[in-house]
N, C-alpha and C positions, 0 to 999 in steps of 0.2 A: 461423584460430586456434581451437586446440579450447577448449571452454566449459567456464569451471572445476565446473559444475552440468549436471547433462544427466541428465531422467526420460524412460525409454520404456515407455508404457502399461502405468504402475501401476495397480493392479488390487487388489480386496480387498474380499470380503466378510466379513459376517458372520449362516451361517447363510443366509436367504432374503433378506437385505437387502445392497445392492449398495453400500457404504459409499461406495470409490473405482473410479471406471470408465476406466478408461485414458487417464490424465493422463498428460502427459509436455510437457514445453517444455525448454529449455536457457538457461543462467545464465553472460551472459559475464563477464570480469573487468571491474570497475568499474560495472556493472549491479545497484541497488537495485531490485529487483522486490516488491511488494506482491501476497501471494495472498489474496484477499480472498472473501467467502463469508459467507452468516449461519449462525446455530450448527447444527450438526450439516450443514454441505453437504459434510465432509469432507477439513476444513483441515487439522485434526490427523494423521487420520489418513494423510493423504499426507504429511507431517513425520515424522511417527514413522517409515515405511516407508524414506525418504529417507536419516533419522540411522541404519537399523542397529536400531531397536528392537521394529520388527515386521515381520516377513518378508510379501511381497506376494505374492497367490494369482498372481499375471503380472506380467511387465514386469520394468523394471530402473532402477538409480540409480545414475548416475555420480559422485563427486567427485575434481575432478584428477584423470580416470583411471581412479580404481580403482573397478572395481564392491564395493558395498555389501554385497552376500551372498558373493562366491567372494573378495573382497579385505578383508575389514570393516577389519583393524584400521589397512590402509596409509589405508585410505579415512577412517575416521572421525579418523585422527591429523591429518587437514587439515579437519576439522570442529569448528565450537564449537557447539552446541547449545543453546539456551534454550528448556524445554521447557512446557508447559502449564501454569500456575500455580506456574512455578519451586520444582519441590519439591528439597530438600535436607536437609542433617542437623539436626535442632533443633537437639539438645543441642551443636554444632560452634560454635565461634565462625568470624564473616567470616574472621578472622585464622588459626584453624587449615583452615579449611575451603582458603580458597585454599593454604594450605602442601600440603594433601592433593592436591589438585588438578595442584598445581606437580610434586610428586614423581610422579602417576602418568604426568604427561604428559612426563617426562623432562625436566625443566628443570633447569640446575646449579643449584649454589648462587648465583654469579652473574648472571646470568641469571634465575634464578627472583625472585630481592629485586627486580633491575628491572625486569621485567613489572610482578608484583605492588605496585610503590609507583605502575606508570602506572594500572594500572587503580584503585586505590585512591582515587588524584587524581583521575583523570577522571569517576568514580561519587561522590565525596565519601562513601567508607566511612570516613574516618579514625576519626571521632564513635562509631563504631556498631564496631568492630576487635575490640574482648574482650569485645562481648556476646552468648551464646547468641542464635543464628539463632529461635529458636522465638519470643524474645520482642521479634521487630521487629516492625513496622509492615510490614504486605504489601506497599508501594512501597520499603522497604527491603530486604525479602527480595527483591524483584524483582532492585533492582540488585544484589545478594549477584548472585544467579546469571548477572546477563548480565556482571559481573565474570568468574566462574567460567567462562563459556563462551568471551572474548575472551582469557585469560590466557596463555595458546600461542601468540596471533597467527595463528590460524590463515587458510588460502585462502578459505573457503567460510564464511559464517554463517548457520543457520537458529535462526530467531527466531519464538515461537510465541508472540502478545502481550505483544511488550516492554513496551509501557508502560501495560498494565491496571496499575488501580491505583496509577500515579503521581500527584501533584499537577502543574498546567500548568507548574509551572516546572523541575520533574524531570522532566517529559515535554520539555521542550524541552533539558534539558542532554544527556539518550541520541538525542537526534534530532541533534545538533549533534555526539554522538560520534560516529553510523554515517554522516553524512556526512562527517566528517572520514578515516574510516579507509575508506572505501568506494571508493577509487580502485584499491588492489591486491587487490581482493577481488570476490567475486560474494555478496550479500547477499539472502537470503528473508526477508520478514516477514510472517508467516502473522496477519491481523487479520481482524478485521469492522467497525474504528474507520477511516473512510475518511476523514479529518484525517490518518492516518498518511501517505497517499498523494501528499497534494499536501505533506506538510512534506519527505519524504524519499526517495521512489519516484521514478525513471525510470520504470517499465514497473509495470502492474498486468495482475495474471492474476484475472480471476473465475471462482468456482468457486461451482456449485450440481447439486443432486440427484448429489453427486461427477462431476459433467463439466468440464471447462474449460467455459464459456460465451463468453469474450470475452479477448485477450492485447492489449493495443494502450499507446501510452502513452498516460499522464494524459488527454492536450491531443484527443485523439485519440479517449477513449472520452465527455468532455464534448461532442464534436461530435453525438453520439448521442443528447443531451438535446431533448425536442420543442423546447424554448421556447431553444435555444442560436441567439446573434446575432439576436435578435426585436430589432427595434426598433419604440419608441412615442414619438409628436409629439404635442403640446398643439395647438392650434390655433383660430383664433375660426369657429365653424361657417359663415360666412361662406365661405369660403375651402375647405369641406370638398369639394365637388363638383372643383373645378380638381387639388384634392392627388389624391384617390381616381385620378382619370380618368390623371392622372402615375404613380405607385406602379403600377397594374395596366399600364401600357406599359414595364416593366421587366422584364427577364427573368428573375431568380432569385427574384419571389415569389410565392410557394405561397397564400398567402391574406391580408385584411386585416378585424380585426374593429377595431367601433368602441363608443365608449360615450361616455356622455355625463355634463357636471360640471356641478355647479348652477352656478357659477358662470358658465354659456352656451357656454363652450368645449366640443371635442370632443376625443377623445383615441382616434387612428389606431392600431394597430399591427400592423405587418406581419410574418408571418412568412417567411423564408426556403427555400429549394428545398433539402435537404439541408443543411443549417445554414451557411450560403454566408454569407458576408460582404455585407452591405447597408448597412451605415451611412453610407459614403460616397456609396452611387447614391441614395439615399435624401436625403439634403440637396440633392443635386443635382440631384434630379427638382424637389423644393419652390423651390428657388433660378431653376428653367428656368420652375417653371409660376408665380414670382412670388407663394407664398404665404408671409409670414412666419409661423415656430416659434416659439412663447413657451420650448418646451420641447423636449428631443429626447434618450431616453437606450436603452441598448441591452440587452440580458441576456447571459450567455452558460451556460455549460450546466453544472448542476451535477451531480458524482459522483453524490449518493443517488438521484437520478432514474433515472440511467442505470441505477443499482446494481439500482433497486426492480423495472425494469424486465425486468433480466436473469434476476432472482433467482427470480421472480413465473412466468417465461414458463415457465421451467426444469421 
């Protein structure tokens, strides 16, 4: 099945600086992908190159098909776009703005009111409908324009910090849109808020010094985390020689450090061989060599680590 998204080695400088260096991956239908990056790794501008709005020194963008440069306007007619600080028309109210919107993107008259009353609902614009855009609240203007960019229904969404600037409850009503509407669509959301990733991503692409760095999903790039599946036991130091001597006759662990509680216990923890599941051989071992666990819990790997890592190395 061809990918409703599809970048090949986008490219783009500016000047002596290498913005975007030949990015390219592919966006199937039903696939929330998070492109994720700290500021200036080159999130935007492979967005903007994507939507049509800046032409790339190499490479190419596909949506549904149609290339971005020799096809724009078939290509961008199955794009919604939410662009970087959602700029828009002040002086426009939500209510004329979407009308504008509606007519350039061909929608009838029927048609047009029904879109425009779902997005309306689904954004809770109704409140905010005949007030000049200029004088919202930046979490309002936001959803003005991801209203604006979903209005068409389009194939393809790129989304360039949707939810900068919302409040947690407005961040969670657009997270609870794009997965609703994310099943007949291929969805980008270009962030650096890696919360984005685990509410509403399948797949995350990181991006740093404009390279891809790492494509993998979620579950996939926390295995990458040092301390991901460590597990650590309580124990009465008593008992710490018979565990140590069990835990190092197990195959999947990389190392064990220890430390010590005032209250005379000790506290094991082991790390795993590639982030290997041990929690289980690890009771098991304590259970065989007869030493009772006061305590026994595990970690697993968090995004920013992996993030800081990838970003850092870059």
């Amino acid at each position: 099945m061809q990918p409703l998204l599809e970048l090949t080695g986008l490219t783009k400088r500016f000047g002596s600086i290498l913005a975007v260096d030949r990015v390219g991956f592919a966006v199937a239908r039903g696939e929330v992908v998070g492109f994720l990056g700290p500021n200036g790794a080159g999130k935007t501008t492979a967005m903007r190159m994507t939507a049509g709005f800046l032409p790339p020194d190499a490479g190419s963008a596909r949506i549904a098909g149609f290339d971005i440069v020799d096809e724009t306007r078939a290509a961008q007619a199955r794009l919604g776009y939410l662009a970087e600080g959602a700029p828009s028309y002040g002086d426009m109210t939500p209510d004329a703005l979407l009308g504008f919107v509606a007519r350039v993107r061909g929608l009838d008259g029927a048609t047009a009111r029904r879109r425009r009353g779902e997005v309306v609902d689904r954004l809770s614009l109704a409140r905010v409908l005949d007030q000049p855009i200029e004088t919202l609240s930046k979490g309002f203007r936001r959803r003005v324009g991801l209203a604006a960019a979903i209005l068409h229904d389009p194939e393809v969404l790129i989304l360039d910090e949707p939810t900068d600037g919302l409040d947690p409850n407005q961040k969670h009503e657009v997270r609870t849109l794009l997965s609703e509407i994310a099943g007949g669509k291929a969805i980008v959301i270009s962030t650096h808020i890696l919360e984005e990733v685990d509410a509403v991503c399948t797949r995350a692409i990181v991006l740093a010094g404009g390279r891809i760095v790492a494509d993998a999903l979620p579950a996939e790039l926390r295995q990458q985390a040092p301390n991901h599946n460590r597990v650590t036991v309580a124990l009465d130091a008593d008992h710490r020689d018979r565990l140590i001597a069990a835990l190092r006759a197990l195959p999947n662990i990389a190392d064990i450090a220890e430390a010590h509680a005032r209250d005379g216990r000790i506290r094991l923890t082991a790390r795993p061989v590639r982030g290997a599941e041990i929690l289980g051989a690890v009771r098991a071992a304590a259970d065989s060599a007869e030493v009772p666990l006061d305590e026994i819990t595990t970690e697993h790997g968090r995004l920013d680590d992996v993030f800081r890592r990838l970003t850092t190395a870059a």
